[in-house]
PDB file of N, CA, C and O in Angstrom, chain B, residues numbered from 101:
ATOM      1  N   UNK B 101     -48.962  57.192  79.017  1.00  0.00           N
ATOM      2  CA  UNK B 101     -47.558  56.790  78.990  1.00  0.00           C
ATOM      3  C   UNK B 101     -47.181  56.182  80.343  1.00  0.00           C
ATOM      4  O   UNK B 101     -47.729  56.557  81.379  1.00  0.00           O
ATOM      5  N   UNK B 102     -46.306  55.305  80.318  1.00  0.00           N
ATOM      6  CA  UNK B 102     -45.760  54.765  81.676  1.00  0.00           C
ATOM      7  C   UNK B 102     -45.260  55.638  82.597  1.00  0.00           C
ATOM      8  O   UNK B 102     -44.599  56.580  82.160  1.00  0.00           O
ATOM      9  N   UNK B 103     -45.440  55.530  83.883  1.00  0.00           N
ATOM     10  CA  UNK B 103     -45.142  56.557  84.692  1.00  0.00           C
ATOM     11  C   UNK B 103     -43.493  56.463  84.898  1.00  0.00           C
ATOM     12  O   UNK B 103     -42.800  57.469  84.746  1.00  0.00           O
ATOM     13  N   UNK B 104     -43.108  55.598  85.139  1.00  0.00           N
ATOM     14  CA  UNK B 104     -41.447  55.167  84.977  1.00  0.00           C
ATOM     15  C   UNK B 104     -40.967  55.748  83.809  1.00  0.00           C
ATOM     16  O   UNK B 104     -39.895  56.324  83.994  1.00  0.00           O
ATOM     17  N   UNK B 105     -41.375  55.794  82.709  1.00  0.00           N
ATOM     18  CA  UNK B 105     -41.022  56.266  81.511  1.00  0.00           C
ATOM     19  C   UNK B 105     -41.405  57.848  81.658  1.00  0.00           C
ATOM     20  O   UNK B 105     -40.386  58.517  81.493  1.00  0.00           O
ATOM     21  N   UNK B 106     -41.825  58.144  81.752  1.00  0.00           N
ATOM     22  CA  UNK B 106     -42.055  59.876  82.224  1.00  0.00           C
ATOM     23  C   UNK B 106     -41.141  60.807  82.997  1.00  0.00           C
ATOM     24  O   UNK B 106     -40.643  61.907  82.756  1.00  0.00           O
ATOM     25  N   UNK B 107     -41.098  59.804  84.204  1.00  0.00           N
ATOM     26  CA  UNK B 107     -40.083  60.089  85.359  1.00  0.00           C
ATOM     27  C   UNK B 107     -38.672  60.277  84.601  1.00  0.00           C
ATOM     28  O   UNK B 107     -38.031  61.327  84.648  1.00  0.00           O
ATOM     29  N   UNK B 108     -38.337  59.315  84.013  1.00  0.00           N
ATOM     30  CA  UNK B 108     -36.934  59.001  83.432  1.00  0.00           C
ATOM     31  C   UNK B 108     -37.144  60.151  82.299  1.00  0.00           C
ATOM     32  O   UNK B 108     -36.608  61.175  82.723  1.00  0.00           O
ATOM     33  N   UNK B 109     -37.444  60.264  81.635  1.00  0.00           N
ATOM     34  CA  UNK B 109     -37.882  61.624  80.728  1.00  0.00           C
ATOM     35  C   UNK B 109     -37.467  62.854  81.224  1.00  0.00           C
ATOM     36  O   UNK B 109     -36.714  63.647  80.659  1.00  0.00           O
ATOM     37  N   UNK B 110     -38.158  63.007  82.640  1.00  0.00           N
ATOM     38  CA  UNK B 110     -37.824  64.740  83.294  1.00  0.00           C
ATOM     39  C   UNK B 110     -36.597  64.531  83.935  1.00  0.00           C
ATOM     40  O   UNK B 110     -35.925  65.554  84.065  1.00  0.00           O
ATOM     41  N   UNK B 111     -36.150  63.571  84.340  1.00  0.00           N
ATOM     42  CA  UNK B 111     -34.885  63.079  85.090  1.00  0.00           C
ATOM     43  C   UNK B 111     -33.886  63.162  84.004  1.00  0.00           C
ATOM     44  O   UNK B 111     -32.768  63.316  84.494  1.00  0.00           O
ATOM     45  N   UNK B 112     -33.871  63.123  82.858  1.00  0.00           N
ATOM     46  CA  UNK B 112     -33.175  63.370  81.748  1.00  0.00           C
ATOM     47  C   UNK B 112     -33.009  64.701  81.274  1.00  0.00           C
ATOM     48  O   UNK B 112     -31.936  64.956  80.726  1.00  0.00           O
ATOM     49  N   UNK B 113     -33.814  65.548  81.372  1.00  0.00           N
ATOM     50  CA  UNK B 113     -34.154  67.105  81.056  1.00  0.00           C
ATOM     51  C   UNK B 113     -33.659  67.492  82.550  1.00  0.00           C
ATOM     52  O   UNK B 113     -33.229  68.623  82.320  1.00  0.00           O
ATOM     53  N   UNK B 114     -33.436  67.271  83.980  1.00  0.00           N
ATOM     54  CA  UNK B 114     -32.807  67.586  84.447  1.00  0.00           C
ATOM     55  C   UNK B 114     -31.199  67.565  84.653  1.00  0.00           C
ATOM     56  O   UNK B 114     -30.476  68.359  85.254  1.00  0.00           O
ATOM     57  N   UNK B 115     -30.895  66.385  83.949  1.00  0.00           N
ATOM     58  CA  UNK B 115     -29.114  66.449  83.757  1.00  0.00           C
ATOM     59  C   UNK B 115     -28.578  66.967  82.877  1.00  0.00           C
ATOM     60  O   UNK B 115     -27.400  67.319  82.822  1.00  0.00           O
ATOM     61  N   UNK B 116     -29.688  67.103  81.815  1.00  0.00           N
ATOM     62  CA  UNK B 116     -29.035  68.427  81.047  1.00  0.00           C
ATOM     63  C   UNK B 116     -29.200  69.423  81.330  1.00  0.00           C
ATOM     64  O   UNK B 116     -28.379  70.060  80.671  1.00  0.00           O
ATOM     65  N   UNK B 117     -29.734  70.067  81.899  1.00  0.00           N
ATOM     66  CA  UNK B 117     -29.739  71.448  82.622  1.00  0.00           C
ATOM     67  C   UNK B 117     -28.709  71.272  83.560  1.00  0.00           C
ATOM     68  O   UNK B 117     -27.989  72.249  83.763  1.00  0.00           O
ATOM     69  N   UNK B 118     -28.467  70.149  84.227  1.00  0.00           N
ATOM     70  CA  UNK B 118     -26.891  70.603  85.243  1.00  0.00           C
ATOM     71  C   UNK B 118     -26.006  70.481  84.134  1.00  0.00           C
ATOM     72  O   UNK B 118     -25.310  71.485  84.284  1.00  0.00           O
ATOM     73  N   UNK B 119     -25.561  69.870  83.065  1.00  0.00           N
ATOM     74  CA  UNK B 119     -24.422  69.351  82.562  1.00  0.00           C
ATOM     75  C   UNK B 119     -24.385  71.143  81.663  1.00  0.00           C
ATOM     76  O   UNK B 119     -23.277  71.614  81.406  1.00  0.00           O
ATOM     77  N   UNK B 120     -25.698  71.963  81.278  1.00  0.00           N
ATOM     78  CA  UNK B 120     -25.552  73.079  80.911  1.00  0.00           C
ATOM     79  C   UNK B 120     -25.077  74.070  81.649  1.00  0.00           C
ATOM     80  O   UNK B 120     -24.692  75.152  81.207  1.00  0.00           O
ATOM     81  N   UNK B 121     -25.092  73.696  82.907  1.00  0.00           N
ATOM     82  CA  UNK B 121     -24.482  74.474  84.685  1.00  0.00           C
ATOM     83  C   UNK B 121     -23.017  74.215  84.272  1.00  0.00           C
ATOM     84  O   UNK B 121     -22.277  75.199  84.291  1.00  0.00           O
ATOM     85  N   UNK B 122     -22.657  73.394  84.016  1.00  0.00           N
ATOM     86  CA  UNK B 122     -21.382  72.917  84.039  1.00  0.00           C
ATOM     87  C   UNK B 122     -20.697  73.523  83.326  1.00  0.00           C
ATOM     88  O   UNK B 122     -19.575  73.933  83.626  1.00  0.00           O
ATOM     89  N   UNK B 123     -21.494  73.748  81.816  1.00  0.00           N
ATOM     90  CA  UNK B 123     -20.704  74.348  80.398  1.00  0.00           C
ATOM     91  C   UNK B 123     -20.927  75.643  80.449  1.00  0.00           C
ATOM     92  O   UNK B 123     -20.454  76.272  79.503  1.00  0.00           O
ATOM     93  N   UNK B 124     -21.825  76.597  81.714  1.00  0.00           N
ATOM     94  CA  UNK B 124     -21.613  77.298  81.593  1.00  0.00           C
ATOM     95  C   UNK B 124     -20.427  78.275  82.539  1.00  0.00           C
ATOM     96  O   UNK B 124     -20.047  79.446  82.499  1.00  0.00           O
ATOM     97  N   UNK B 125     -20.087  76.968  83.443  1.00  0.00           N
ATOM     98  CA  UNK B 125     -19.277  77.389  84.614  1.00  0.00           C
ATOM     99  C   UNK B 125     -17.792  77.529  83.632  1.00  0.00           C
ATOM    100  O   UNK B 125     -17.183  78.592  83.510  1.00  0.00           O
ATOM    101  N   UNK B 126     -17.287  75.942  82.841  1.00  0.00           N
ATOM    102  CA  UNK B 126     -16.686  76.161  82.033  1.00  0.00           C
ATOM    103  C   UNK B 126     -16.203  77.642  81.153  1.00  0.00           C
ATOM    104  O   UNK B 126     -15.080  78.076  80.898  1.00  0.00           O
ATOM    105  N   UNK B 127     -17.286  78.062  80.899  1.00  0.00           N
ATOM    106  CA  UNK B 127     -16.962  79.167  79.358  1.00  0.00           C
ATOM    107  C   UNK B 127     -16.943  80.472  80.427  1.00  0.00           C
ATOM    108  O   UNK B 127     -16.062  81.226  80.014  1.00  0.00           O
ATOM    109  N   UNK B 128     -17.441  80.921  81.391  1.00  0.00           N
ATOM    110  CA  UNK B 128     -16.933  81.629  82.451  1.00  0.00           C
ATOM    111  C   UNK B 128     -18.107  82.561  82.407  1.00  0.00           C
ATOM    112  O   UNK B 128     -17.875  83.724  82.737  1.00  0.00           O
ATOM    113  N   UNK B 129     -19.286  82.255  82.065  1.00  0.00           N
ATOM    114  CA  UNK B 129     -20.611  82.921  82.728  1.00  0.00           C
ATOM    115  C   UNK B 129     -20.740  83.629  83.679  1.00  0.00           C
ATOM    116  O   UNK B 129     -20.522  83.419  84.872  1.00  0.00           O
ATOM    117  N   UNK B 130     -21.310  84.983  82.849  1.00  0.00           N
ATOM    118  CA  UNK B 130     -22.194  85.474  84.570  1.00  0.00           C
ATOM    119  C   UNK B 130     -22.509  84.733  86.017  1.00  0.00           C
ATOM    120  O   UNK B 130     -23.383  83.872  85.932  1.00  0.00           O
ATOM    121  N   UNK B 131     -22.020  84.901  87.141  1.00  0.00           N
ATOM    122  CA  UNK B 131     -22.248  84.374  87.741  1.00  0.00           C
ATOM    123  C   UNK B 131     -24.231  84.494  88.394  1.00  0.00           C
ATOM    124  O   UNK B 131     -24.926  83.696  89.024  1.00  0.00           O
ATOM    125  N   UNK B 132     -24.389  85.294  88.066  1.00  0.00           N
ATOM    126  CA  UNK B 132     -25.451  85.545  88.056  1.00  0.00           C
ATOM    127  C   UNK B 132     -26.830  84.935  87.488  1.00  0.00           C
ATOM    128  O   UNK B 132     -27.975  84.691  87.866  1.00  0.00           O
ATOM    129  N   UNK B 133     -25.934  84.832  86.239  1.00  0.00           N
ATOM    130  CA  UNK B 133     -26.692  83.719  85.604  1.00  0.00           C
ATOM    131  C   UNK B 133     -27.170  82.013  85.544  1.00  0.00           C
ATOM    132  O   UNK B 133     -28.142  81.383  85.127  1.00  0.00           O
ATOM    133  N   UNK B 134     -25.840  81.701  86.239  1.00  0.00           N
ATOM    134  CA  UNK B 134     -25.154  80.404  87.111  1.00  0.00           C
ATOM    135  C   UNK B 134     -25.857  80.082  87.829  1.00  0.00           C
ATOM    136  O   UNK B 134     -26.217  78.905  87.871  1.00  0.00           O
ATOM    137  N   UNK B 135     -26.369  81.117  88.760  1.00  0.00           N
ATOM    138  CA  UNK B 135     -26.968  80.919  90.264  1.00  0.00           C
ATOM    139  C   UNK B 135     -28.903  81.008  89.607  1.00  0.00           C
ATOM    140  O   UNK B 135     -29.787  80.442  90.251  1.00  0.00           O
ATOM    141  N   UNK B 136     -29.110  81.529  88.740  1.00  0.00           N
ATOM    142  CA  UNK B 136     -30.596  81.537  88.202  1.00  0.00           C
ATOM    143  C   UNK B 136     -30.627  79.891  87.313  1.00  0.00           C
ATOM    144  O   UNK B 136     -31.735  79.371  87.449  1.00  0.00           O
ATOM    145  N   UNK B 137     -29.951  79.299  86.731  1.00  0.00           N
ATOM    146  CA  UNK B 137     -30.033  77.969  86.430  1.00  0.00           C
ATOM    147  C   UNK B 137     -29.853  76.868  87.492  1.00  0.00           C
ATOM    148  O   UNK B 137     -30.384  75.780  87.269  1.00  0.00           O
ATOM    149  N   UNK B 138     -29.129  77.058  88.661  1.00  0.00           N
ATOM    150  CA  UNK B 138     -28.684  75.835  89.367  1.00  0.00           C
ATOM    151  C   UNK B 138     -30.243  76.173  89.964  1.00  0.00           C
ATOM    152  O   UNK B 138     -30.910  75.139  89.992  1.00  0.00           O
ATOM    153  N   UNK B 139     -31.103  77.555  90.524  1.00  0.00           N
ATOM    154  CA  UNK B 139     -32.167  77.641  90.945  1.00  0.00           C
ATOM    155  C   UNK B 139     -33.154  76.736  89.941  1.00  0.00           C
ATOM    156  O   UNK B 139     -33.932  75.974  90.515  1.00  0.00           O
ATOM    157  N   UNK B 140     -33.166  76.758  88.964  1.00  0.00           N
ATOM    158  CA  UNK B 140     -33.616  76.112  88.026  1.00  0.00           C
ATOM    159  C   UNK B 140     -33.489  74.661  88.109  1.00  0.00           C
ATOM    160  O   UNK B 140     -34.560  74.054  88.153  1.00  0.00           O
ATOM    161  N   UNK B 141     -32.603  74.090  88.135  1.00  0.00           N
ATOM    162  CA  UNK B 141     -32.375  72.921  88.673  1.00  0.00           C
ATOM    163  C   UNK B 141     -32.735  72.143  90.087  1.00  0.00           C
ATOM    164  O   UNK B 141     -32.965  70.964  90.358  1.00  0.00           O
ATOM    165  N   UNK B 142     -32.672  73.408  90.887  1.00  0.00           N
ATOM    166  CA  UNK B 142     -33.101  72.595  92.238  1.00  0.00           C
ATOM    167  C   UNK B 142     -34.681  72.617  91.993  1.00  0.00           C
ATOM    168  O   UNK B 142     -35.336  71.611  92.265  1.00  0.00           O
ATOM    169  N   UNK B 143     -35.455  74.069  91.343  1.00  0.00           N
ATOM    170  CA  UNK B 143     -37.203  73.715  91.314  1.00  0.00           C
ATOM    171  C   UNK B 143     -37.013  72.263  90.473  1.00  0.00           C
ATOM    172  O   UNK B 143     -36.988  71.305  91.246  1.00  0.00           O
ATOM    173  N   UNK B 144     -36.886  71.935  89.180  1.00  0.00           N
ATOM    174  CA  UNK B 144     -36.973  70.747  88.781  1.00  0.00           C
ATOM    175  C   UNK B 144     -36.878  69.432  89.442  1.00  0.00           C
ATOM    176  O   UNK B 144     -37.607  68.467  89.211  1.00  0.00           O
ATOM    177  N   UNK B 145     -35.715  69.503  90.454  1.00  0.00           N
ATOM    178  CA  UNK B 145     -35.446  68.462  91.404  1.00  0.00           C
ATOM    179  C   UNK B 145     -36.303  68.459  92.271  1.00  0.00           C
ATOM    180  O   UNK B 145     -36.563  67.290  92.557  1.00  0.00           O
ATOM    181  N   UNK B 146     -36.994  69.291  92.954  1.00  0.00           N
ATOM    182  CA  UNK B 146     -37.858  69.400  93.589  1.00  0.00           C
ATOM    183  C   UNK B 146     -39.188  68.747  93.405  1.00  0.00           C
ATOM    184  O   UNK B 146     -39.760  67.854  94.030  1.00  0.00           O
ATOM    185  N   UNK B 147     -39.619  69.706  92.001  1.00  0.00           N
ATOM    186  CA  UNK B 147     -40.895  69.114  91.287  1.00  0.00           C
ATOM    187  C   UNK B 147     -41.135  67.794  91.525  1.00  0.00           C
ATOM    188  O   UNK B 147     -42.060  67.267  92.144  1.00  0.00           O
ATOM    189  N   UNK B 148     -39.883  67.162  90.775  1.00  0.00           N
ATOM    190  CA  UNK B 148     -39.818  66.214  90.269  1.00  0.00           C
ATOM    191  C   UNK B 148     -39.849  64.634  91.952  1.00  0.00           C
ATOM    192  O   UNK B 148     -40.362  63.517  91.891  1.00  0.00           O
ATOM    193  N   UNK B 149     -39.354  65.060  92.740  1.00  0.00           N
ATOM    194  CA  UNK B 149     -39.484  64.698  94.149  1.00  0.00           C
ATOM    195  C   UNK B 149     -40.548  64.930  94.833  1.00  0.00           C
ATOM    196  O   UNK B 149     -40.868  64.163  95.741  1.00  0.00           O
ATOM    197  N   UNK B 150     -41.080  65.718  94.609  1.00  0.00           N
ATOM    198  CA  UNK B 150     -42.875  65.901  95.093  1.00  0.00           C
ATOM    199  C   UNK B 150     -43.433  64.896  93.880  1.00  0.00           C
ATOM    200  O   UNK B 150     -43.850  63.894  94.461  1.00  0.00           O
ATOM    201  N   UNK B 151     -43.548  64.799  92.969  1.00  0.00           N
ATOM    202  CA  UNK B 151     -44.190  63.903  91.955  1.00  0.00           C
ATOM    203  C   UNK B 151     -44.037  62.356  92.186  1.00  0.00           C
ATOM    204  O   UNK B 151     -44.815  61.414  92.036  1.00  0.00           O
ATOM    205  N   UNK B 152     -42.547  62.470  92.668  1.00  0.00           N
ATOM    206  CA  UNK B 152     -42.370  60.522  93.488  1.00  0.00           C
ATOM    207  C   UNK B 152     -43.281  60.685  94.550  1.00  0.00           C
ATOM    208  O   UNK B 152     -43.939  59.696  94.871  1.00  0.00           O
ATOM    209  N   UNK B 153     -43.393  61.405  94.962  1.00  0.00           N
ATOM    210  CA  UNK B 153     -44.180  61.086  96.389  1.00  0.00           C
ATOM    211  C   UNK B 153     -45.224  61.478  96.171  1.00  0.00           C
ATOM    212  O   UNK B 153     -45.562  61.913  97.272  1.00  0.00           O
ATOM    213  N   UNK B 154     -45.975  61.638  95.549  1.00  0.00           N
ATOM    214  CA  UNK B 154     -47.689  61.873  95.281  1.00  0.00           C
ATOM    215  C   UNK B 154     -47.879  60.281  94.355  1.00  0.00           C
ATOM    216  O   UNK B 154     -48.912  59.613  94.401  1.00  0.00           O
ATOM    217  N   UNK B 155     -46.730  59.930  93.609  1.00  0.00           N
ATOM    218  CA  UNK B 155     -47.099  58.562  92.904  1.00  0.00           C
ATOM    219  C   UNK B 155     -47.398  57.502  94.370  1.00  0.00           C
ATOM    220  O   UNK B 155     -48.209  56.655  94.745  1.00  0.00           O
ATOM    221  N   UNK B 156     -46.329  58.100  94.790  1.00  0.00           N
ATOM    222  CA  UNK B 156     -45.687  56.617  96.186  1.00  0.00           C
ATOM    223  C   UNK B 156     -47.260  56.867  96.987  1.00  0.00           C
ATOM    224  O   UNK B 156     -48.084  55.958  96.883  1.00  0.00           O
ATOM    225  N   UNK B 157     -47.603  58.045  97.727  1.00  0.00           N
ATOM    226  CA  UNK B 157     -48.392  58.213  98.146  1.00  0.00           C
ATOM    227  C   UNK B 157     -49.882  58.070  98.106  1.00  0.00           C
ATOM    228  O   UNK B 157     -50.633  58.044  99.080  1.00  0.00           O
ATOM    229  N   UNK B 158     -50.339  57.943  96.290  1.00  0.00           N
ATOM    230  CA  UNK B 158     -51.848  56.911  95.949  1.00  0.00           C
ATOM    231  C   UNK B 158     -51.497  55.580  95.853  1.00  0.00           C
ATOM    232  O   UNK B 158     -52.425  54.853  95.497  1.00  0.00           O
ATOM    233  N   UNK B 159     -49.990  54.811  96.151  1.00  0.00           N
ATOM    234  CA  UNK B 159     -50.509  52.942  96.037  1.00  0.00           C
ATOM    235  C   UNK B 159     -50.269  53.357  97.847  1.00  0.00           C
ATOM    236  O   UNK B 159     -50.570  52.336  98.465  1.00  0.00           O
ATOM    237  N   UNK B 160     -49.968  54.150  98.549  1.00  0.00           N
ATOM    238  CA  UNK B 160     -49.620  53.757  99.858  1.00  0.00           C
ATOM    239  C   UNK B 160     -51.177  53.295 100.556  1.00  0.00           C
ATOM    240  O   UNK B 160     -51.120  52.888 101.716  1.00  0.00           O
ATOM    241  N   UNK B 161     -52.249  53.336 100.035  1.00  0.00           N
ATOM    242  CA  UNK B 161     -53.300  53.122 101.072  1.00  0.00           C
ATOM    243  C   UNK B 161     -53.945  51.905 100.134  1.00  0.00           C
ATOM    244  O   UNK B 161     -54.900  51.293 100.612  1.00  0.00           O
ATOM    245  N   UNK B 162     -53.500  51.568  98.934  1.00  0.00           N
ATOM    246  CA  UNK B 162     -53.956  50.238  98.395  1.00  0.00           C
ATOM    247  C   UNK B 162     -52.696  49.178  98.413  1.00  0.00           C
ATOM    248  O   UNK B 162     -51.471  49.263  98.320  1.00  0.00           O
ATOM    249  N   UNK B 163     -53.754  48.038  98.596  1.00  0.00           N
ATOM    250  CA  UNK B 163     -53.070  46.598  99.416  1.00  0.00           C
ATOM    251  C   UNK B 163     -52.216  46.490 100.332  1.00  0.00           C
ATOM    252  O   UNK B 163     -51.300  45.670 100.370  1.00  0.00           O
ATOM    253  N   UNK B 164     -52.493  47.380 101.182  1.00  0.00           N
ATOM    254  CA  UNK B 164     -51.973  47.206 102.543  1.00  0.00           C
ATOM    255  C   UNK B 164     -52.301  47.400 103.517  1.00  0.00           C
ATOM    256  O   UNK B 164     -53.107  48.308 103.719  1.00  0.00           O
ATOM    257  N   UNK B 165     -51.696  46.444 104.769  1.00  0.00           N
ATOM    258  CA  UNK B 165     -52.573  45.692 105.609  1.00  0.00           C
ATOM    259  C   UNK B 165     -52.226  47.450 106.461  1.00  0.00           C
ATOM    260  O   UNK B 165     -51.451  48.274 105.977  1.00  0.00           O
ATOM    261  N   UNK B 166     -53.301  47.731 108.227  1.00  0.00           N
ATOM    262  CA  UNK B 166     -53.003  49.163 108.178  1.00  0.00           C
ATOM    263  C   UNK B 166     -51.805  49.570 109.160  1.00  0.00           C
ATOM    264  O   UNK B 166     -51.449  50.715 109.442  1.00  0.00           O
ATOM    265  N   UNK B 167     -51.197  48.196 109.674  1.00  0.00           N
ATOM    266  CA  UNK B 167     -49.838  48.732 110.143  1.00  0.00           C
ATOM    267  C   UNK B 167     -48.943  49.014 108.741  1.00  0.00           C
ATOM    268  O   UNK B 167     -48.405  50.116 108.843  1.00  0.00           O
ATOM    269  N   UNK B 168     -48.678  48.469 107.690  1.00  0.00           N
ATOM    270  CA  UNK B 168     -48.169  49.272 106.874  1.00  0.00           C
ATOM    271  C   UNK B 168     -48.327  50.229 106.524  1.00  0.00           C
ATOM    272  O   UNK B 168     -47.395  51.007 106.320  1.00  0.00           O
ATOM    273  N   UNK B 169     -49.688  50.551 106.309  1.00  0.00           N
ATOM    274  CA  UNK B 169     -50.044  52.066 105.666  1.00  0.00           C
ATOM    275  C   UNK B 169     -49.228  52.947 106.269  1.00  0.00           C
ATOM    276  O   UNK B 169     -48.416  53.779 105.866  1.00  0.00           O
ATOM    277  N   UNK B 170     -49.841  52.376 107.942  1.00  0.00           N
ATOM    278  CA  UNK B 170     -49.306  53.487 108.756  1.00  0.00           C
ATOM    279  C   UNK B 170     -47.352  53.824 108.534  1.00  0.00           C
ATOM    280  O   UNK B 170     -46.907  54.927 108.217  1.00  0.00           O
ATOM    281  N   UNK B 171     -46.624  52.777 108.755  1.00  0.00           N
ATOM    282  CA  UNK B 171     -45.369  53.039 108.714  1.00  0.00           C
ATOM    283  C   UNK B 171     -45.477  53.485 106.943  1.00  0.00           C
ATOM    284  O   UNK B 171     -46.045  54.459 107.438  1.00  0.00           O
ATOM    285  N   UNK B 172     -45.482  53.625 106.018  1.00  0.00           N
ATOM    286  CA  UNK B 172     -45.088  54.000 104.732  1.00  0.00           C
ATOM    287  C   UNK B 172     -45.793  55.439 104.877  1.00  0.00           C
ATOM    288  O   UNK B 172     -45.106  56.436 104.656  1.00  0.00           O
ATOM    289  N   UNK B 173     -47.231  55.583 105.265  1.00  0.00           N
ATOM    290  CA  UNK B 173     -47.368  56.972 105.474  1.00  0.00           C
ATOM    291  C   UNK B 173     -46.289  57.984 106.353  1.00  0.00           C
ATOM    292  O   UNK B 173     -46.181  59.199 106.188  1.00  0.00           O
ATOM    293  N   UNK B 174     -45.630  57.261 107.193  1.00  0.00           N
ATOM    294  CA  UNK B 174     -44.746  58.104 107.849  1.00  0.00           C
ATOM    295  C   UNK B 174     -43.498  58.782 107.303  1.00  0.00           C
ATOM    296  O   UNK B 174     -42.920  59.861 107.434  1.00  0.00           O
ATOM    297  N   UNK B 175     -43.293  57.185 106.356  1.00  0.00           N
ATOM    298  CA  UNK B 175     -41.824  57.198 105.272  1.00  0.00           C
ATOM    299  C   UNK B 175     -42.066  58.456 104.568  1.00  0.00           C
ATOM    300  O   UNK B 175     -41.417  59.500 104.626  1.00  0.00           O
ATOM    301  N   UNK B 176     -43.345  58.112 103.744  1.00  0.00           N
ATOM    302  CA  UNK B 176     -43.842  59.425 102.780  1.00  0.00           C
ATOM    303  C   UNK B 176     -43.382  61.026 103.632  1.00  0.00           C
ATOM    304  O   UNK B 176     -42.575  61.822 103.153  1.00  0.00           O
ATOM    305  N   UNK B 177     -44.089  61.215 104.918  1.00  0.00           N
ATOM    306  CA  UNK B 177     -44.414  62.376 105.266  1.00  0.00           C
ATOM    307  C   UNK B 177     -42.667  63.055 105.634  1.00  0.00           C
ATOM    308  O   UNK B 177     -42.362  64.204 105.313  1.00  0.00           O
ATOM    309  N   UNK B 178     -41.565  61.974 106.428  1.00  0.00           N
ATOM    310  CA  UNK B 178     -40.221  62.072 106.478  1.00  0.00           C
ATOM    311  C   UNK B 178     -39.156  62.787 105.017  1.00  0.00           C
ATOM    312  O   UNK B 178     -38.362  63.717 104.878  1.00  0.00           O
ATOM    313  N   UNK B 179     -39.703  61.771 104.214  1.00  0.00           N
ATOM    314  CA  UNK B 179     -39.240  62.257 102.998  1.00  0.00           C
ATOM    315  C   UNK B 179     -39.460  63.672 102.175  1.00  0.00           C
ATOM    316  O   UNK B 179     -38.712  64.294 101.420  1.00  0.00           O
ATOM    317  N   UNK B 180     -41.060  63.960 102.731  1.00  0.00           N
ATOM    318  CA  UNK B 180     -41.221  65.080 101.875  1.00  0.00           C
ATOM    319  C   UNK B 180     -40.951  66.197 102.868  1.00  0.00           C
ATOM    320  O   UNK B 180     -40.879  67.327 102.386  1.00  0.00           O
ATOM    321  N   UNK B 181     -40.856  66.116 103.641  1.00  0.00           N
ATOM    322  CA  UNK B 181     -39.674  67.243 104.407  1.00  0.00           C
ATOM    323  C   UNK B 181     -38.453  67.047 103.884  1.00  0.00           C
ATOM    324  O   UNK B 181     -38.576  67.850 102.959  1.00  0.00           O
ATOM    325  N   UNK B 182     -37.374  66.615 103.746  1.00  0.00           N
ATOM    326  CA  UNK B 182     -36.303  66.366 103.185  1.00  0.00           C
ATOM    327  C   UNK B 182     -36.320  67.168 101.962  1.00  0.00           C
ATOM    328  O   UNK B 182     -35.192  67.588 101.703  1.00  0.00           O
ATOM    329  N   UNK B 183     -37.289  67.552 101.054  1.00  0.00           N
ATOM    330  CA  UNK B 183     -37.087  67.821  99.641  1.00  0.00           C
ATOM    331  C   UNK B 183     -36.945  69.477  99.798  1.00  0.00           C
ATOM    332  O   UNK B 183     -36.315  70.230  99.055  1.00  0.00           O
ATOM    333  N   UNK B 184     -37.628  69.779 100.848  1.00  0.00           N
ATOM    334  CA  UNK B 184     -37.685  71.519 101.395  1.00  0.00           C
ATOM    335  C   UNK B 184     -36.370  71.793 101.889  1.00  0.00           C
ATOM    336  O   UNK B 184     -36.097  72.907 102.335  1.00  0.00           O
TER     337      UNK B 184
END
């Protein structure tokens, strides 16, 4: 399957899990329970942000010249701190 098409797939299964955050903030949920789904949501977001960057990270060393590598390897390594 296309990797764009995949992505957009789990990126879809993640807004419904917030928009279910939402309906459950709405109807007046356990808060307890609230805080175990939005956790839920951030591993997904997470996952799903380590997975861009393991894609980004196998074209980063094909067709490019090695001052790019080098600066996009850096981009990569910047970013995936950010997701922690």
């Amino acid at each position: 399957m296309d990797d764009c098409l995949e992505i957009k797939k789990k990126f879809n299964r993640i807004r419904g899990q917030l928009e279910g955050v939402g309906r459950m903030i709405d109807d007046r949920r356990d808060k307890i329970e609230i805080i175990q789904q939005i956790s839920a949501v951030r591993n997904a977001l997470s996952s799903l942000g380590v997975e861009l960057l393991k894609e980004e990270s196998n074209s980063c060393f094909t067709n490019r010249d090695r001052d790019d590598q080098i600066k996009k390897f850096e981009e990569l390594v910047a970013n995936f701190f950010k997701l922690n």
